[in-house]
Backbone bond lengths (Angstrom), bond angles and torsions (degrees), N, CA, C in turn:
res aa  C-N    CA-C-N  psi(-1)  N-CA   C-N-CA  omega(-1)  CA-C   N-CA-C  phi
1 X - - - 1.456 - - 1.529 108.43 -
2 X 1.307 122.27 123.19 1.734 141.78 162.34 1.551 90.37 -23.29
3 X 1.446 103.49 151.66 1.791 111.56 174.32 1.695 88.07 -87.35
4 X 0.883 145.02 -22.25 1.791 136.64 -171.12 1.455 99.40 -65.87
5 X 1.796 106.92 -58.85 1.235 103.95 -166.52 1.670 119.31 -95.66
6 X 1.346 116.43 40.79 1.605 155.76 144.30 1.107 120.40 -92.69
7 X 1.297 120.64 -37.89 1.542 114.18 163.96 1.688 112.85 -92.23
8 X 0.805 108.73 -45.06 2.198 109.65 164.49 1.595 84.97 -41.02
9 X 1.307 134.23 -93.44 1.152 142.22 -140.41 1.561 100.87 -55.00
10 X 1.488 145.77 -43.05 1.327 144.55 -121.76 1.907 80.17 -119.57
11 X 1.259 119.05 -65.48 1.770 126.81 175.33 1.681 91.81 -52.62
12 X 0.928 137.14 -40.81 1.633 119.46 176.21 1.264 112.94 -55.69
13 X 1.107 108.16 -81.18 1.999 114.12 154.18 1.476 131.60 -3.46
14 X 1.624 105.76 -49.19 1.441 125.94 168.81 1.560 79.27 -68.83
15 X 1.265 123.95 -109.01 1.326 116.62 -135.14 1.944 140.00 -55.82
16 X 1.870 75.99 -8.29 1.488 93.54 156.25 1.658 116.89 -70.58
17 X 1.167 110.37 -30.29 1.834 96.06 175.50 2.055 111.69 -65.83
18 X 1.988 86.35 -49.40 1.498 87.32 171.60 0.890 155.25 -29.65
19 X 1.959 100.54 -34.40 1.424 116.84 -154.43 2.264 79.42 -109.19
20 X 0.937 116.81 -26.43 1.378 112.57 162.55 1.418 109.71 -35.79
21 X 1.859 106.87 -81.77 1.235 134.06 -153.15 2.007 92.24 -60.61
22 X 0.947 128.43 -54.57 1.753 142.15 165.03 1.558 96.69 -34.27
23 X 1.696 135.78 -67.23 1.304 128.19 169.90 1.416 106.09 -39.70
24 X 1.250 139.55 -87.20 0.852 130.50 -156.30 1.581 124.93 -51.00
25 X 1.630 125.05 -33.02 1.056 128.57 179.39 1.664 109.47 -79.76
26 X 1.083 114.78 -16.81 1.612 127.00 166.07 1.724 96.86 -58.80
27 X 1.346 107.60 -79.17 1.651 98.51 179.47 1.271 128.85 -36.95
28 X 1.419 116.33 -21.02 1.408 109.10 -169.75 1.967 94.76 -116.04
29 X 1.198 111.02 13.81 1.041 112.84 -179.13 1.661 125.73 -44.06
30 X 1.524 115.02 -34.11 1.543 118.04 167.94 1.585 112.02 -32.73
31 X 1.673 104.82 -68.76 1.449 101.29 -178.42 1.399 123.87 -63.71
32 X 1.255 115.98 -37.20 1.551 103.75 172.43 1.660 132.64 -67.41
33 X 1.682 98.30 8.35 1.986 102.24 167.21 1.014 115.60 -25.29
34 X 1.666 120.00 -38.46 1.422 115.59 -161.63 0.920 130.19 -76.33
35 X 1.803 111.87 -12.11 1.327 141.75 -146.90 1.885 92.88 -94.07
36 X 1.453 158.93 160.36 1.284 143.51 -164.77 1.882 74.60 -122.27
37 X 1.154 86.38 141.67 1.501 92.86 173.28 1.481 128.48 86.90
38 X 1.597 103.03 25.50 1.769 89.45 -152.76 1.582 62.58 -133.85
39 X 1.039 169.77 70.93 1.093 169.47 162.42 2.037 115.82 -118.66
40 X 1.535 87.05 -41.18 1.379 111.77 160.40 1.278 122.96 -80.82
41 X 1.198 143.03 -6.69 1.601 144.97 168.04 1.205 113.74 0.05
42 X 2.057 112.62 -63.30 1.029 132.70 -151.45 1.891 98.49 -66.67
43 X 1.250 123.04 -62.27 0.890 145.94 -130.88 1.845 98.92 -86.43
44 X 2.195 101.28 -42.27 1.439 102.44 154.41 1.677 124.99 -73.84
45 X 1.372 126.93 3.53 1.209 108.49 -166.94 2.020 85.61 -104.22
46 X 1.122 114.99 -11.24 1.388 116.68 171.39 1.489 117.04 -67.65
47 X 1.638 108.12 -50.40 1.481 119.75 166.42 1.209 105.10 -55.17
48 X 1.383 146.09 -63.53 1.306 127.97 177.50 1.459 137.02 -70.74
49 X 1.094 122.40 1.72 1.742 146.68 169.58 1.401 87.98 -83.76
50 X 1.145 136.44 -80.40 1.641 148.59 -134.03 1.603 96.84 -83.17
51 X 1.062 104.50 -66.07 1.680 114.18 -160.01 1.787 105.24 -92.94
52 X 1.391 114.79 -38.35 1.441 104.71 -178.05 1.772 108.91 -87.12
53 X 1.504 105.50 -25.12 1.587 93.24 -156.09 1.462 95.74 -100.32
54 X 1.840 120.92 -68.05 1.162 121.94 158.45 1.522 138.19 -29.27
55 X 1.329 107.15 -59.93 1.871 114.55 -163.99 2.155 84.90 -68.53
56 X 1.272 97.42 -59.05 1.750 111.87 -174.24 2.126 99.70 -28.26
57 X 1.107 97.39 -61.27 1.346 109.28 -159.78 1.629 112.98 -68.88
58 X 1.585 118.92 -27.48 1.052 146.36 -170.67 2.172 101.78 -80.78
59 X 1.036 96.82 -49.23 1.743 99.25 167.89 1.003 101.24 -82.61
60 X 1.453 150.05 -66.08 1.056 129.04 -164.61 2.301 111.48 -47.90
61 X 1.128 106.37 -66.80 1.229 114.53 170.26 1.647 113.32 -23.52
62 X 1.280 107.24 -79.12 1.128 137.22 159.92 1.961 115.95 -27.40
63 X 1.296 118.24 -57.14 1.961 106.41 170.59 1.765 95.71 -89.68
64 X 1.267 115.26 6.38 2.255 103.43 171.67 1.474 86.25 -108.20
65 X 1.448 168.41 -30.36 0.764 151.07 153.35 1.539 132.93 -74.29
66 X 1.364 124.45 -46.33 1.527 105.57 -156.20 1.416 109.73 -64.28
67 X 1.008 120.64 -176.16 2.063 128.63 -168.95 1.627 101.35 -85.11
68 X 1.675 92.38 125.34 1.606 110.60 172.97 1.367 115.90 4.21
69 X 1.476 156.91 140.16 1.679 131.03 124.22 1.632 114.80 -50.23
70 X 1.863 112.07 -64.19 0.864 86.30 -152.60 2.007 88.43 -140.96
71 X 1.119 144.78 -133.63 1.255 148.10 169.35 1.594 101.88 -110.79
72 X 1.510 120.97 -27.67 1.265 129.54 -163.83 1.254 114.42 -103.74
73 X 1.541 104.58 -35.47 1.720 105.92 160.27 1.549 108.78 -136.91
74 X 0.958 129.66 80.17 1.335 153.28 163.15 1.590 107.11 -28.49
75 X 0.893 110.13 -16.32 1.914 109.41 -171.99 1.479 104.47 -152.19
76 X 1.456 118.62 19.29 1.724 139.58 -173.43 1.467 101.01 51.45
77 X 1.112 118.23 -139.11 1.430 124.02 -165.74 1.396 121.12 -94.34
78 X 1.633 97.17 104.01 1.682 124.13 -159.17 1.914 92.35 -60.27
79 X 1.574 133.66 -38.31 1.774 116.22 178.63 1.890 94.02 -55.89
80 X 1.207 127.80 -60.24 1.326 141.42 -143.28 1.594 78.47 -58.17
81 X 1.451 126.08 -81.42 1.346 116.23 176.29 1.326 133.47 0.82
82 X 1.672 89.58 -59.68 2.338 100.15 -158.95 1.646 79.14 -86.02
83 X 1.226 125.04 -27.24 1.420 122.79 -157.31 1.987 103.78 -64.69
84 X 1.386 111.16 -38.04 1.323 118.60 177.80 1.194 113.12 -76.48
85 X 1.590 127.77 -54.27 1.363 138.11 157.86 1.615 101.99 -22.58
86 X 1.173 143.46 -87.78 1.534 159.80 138.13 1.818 85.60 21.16
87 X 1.189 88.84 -98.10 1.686 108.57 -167.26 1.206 113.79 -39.39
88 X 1.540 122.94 -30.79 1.641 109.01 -162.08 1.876 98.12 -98.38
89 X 1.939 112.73 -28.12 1.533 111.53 157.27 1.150 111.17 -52.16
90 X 1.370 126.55 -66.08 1.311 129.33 -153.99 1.479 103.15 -64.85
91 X 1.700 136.43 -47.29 1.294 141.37 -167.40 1.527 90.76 -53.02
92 X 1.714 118.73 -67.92 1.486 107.25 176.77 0.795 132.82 -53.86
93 X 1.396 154.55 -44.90 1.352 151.62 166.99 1.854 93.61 -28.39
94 X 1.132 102.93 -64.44 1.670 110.69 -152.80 1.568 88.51 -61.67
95 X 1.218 139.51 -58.48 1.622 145.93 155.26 1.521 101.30 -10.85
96 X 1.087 119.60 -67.16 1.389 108.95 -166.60 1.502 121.47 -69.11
97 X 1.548 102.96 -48.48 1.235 102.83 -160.55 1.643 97.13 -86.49
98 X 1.364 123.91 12.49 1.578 120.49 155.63 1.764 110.44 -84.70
99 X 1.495 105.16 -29.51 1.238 105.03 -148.58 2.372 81.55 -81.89
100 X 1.049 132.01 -40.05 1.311 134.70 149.48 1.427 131.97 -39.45
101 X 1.593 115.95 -33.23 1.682 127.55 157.28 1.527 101.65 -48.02
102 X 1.754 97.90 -69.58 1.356 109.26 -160.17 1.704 123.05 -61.79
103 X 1.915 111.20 -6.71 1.115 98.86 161.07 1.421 123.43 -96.08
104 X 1.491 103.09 -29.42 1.556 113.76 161.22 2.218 130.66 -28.27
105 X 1.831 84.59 -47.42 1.436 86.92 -172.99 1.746 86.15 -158.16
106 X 1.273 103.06 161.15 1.587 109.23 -178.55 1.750 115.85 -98.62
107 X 1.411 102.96 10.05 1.647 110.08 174.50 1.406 129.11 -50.63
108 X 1.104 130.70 160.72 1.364 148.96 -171.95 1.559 111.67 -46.93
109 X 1.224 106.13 -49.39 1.336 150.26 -143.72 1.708 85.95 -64.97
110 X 1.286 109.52 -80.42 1.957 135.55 -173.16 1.758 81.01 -34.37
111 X 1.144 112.60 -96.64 1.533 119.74 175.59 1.126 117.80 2.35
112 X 1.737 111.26 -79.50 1.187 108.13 -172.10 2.209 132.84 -74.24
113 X 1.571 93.59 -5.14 1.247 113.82 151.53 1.245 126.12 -60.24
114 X 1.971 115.37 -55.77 1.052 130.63 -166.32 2.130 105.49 -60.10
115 X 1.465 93.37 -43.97 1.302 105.29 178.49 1.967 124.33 -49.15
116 X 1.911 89.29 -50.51 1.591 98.05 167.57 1.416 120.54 -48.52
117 X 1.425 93.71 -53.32 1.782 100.83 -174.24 1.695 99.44 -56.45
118 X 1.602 134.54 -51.48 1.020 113.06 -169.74 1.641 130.72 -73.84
119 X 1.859 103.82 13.08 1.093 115.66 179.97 1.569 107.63 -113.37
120 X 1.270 104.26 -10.07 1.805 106.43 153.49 0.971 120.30 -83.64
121 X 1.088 133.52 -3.21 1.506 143.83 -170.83 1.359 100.45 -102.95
122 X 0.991 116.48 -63.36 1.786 127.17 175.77 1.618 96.85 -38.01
123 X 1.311 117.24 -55.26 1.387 118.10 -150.47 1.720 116.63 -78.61
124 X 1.616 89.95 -16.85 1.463 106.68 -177.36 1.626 114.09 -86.88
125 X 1.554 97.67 -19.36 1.745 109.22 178.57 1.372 100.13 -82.88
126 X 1.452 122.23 -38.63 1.409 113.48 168.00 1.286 132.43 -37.64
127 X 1.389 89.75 -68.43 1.653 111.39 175.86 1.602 104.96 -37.32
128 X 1.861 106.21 -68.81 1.436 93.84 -170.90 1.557 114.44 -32.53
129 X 1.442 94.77 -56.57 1.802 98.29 -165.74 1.363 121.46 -26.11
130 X 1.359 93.14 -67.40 1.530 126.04 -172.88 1.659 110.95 -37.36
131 X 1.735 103.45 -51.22 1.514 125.34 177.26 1.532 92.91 -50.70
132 X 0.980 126.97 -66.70 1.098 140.90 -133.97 1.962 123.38 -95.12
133 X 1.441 107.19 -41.72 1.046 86.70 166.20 1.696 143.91 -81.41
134 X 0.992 109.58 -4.46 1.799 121.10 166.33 1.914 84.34 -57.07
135 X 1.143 155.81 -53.17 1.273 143.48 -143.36 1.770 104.06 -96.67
136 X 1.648 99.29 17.99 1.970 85.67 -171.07 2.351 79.98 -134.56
137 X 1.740 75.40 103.36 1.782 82.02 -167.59 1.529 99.33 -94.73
138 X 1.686 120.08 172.69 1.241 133.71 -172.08 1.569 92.99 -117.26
139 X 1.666 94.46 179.01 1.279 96.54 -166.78 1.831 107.90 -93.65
């Protein structure tokens, strides 16, 4: 298995426990009001199901499986790879801890975080693409 799609696969894993440990504190969410940020549970345990555990696991799978590109780049362009990997961690991180601003306080600020992250995210789905479709051939 590619070291890319060892780290897709292993950070999926992580955020599959996360998005566990996030369910459960969602259920008990009443008592933790007090907690700033826990108001959103619902909305982070979606970000980490969808985007950390699913989308994560789905590229990784996805550049260790689909068919060769080429003899010279076997998995197309190994920066474009780490470059999405990068983008789709980094977009979440910034996702969350906006989507936790924004329950904390209703400022500009959460928003305009929340926005970055969804433009690292964008950029990291690109990338996959980009990586990726030269390797999905016709007949």
């Amino acid at each position: 298995m590619p070291p890319l799609s060892r780290w897709f696969i292993k950070t999926a894993l992580l955020y599959l426990v996360a998005t566990f440990v996030t369910g459960v504190l969602a259920v008990l969410d009443p008592p933790l009001q007090a907690i700033p940020g826990s108001g959103r549970l619902a909305i982070i345990y979606y970000h980490l199901f969808m985007l950390g555990w699913v989308s994560q696991l789905i590229f990784g799978v996805a550049n260790w499986m689909f068919p060769v590109r080429s003899r010279e780049a076997p998995r197309g362009n190994e920066q474009v790879g780490w470059a999405s990997y990068g983008l789709l961690n980094g977009g979440l991180a910034l996702l969350l801890i906006g989507e936790m601003l924004r329950a904390a306080s209703s400022g500009p600020a959460a928003l305009w975080l929340i926005v970055l992250a969804y433009l690292a995210l964008l950029l990291a789905g690109l990338a996959f693409v980009l990586n990726t479709w030269g390797r999905i051939k016709g007949h």
